[in-house]
C-alpha positions in Angstrom: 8.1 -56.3 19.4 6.4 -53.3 20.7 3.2 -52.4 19.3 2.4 -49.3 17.3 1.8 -49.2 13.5 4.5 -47.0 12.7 7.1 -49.5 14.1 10.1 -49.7 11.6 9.1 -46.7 9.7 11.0 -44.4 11.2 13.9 -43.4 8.5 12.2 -45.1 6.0 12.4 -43.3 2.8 8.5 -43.6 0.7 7.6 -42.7 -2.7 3.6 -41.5 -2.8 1.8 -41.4 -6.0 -1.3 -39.2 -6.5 0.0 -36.8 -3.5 -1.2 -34.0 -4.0 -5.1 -33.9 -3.1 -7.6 -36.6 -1.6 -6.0 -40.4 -0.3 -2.9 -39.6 -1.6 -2.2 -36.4 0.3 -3.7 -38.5 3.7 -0.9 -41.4 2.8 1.5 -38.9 2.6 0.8 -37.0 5.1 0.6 -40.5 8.1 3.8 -41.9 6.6 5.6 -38.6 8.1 4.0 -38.7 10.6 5.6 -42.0 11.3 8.8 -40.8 10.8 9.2 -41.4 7.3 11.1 -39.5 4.5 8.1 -38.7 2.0 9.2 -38.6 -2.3 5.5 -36.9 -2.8 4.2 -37.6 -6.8 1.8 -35.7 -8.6 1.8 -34.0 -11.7 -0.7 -31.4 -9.7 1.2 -28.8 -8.3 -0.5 -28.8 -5.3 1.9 -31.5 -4.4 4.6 -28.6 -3.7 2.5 -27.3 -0.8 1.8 -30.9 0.6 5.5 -31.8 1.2 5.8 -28.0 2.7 3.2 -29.5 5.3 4.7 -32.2 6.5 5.9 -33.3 9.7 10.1 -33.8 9.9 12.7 -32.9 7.2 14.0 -34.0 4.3 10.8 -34.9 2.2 10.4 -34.2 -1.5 8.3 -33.1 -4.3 8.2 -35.2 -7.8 6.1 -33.4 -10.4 5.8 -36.3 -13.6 3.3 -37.4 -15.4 3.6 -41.4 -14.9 2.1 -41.7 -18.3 6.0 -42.0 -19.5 6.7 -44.7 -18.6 9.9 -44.6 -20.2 10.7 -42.4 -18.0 9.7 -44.5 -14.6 13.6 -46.5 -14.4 15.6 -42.9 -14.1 12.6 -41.9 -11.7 13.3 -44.7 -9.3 17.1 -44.8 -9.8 17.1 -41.0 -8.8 15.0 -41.3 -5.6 17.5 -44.0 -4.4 20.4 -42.3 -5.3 19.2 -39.0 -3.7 18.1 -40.8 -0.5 20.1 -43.8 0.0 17.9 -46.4 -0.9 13.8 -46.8 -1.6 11.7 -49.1 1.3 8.5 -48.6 0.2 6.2 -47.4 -2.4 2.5 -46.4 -1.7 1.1 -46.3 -5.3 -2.4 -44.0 -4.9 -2.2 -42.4 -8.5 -5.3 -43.1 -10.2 -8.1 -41.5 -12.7 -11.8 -42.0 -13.6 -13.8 -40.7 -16.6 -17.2 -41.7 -15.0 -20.2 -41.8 -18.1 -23.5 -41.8 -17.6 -24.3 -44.6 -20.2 -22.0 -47.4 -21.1 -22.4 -46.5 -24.8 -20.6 -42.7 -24.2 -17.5 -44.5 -23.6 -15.2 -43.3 -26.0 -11.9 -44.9 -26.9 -9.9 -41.9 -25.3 -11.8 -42.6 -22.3 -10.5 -46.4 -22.4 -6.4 -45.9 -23.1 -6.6 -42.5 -20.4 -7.5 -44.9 -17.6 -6.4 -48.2 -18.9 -2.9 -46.1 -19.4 -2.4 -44.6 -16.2 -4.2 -46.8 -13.9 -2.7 -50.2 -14.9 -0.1 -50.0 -17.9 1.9 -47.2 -15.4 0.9 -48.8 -12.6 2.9 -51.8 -13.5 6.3 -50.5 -15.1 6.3 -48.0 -12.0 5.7 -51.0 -9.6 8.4 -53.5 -11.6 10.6 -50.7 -10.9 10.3 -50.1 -7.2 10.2 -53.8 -6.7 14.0 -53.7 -7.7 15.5 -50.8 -6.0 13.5 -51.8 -3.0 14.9 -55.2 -3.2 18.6 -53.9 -3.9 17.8 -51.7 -0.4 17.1 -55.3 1.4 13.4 -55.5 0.6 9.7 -53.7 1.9 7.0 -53.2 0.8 4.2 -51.9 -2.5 0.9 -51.2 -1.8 -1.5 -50.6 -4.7 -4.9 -49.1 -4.8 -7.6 -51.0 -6.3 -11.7 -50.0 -5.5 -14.6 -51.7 -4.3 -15.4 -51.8 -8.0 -13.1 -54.5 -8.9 -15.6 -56.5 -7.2 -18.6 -55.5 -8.0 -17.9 -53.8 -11.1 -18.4 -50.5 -12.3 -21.4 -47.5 -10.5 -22.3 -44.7 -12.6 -20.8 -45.2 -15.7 -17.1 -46.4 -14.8 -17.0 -49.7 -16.1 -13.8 -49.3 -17.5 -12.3 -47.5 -14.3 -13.5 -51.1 -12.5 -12.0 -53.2 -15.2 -8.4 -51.6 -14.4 -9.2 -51.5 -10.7 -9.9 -55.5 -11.2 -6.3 -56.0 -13.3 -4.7 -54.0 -10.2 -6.0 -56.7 -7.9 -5.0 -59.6 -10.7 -1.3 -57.8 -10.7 -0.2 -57.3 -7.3 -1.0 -60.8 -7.2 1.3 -61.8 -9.1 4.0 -59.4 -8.2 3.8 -60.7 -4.5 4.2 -64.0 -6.1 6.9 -62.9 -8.0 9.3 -60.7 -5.6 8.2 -62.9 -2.2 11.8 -64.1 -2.2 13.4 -60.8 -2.9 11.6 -59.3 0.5 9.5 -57.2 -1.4 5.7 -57.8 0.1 3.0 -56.2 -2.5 -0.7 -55.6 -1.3 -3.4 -54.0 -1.9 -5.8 -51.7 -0.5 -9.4 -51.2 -1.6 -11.0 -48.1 -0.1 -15.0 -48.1 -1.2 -17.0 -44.2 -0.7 -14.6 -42.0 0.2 -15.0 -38.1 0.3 -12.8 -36.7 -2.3 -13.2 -34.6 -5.9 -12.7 -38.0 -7.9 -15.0 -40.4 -6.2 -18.0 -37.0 -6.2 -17.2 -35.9 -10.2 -20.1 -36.8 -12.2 -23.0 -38.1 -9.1 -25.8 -36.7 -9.0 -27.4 -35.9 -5.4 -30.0 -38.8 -5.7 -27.2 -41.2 -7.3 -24.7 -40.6 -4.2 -27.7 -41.1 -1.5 -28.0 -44.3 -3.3 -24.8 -45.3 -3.1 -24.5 -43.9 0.9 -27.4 -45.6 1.8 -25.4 -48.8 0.7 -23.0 -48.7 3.6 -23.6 -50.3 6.8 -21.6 -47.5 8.4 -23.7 -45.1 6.9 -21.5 -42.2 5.2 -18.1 -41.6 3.0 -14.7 -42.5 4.4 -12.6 -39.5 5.0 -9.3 -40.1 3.3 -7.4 -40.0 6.3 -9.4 -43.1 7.4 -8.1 -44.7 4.4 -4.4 -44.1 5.4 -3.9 -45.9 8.3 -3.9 -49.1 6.4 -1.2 -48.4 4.2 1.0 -47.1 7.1 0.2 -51.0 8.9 1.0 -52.4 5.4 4.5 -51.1 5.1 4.9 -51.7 9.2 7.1 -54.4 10.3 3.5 -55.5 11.8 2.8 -56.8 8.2 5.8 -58.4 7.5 4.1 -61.7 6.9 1.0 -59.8 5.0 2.2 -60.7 0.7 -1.0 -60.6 -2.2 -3.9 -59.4 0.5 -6.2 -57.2 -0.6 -7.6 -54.8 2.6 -11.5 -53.6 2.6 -11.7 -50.5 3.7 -15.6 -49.9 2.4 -17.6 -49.3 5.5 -19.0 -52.2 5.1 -19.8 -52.2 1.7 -18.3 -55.1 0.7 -18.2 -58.1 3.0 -15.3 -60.4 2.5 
């Protein structure tokens, strides 16, 4: 096989979650790049002008709110009938409610992110798993944090407890649909430079946090992107249940 991590992503058709600012918008952005017909989701508007960016034809923009997830079955099932089939789905959706104390957490604040960032997660990732099998198998990748290791900075123990039942999930999934062809990873960026991971640091709180990483600064979400393009490449074909580091060093394992 001839090296480059785009190889067998050309014509592929990708469903991106969270696409319309930040990692999301980067994963988006790489997969068509590589050739890749790009279903961009986000209940942000924003995600309109995204798909107008990208390189090739024949992308699209979803605007849902994955909270319903009653509504995640026809989601799927009208990707693959528009496009043909689904190969792979990039799952970057995510929100944090970061409190300064653990004691401000409110119960809204627990089902908002327990809701989205691991109940949806799941019933949108059962989903894919089947139309991407029906299409001959590929590939999910999840995002979980540097948190689901070391737990919660700043407040967002609760945003590192779902991170941690991502990690605990795809597990299982890539135990689960390993016969069907469907590989299902997980990528787990630490710092990186977007509204979600700055909302609610102070100045001295983020210097901390920086002067953490070995590499000295916060990924730019583009650098978090290439690994989810080499996790849906026919180089990872033998890659099931891994979770990637992309923390600059932060972690170390």
């Amino acid at each position: 096989m001839a090296w480059s991590c785009t190889t067998g992503l050309d014509g592929a058709v990708v469903l991106v979650t969270g696409a319309a600012r930040g990692i999301g918008k980067s994963v988006a952005d790489a997969f068509a790049s590589a050739g890749a017909t790009v279903c961009a989701l986000d209940l942000d508007p924003a995600v309109d002008e995204v798909v107008a960016g990208l390189a090739g034809t024949g992308h699209e923009a979803i605007r849902t709110d994955l909270r319903d997830v009653s509504a995640h079955a026809r989601l799927i099932a009208e990707i693959a009938e528009r496009h043909g089939r689904l190969d792979h789905l990039a799952h970057v959706a995510a929100v944090l409610r970061r409190r300064s104390h653990i004691d401000e957490v409110t119960e809204d604040d627990w089902d908002y992110q327990v809701d989205i960032n691991l109940k949806a997660s799941f019933f949108l990732m059962r989903e894919a798993a089947r139309a991407i099998k029906d299409g001959g198998g590929g590939s999910i990748t999840a995002f979980t944090s540097q948190g689901w290791m070391t737990g919660g900075f700043g407040g967002s123990v609760v945003y590192a407890a779902t991170k941690g039942g991502i990690v605990s999930m795809t597990r299982g999934m890539a135990r689960t649909y390993a016969p069907d062809g469907v590989r299902v990873n997980t990528v787990s960026p630490g710092g990186v430079e977007t509204p979600m991971m700055l909302t609610g640091l102070t100045d001295d709180a983020l210097a901390g946090f920086v002067g953490g990483i070995p590499l000295g600064r916060l990924a730019q979400p583009d650098e978090v992107a290439g690994s989810v393009v080499f996790l849906a490449s026919d180089h990872a074909r033998y890659i099931t249940g891994a979770t990637i580091n992309v923390s600059g060093g932060f972690l170390m394992y």
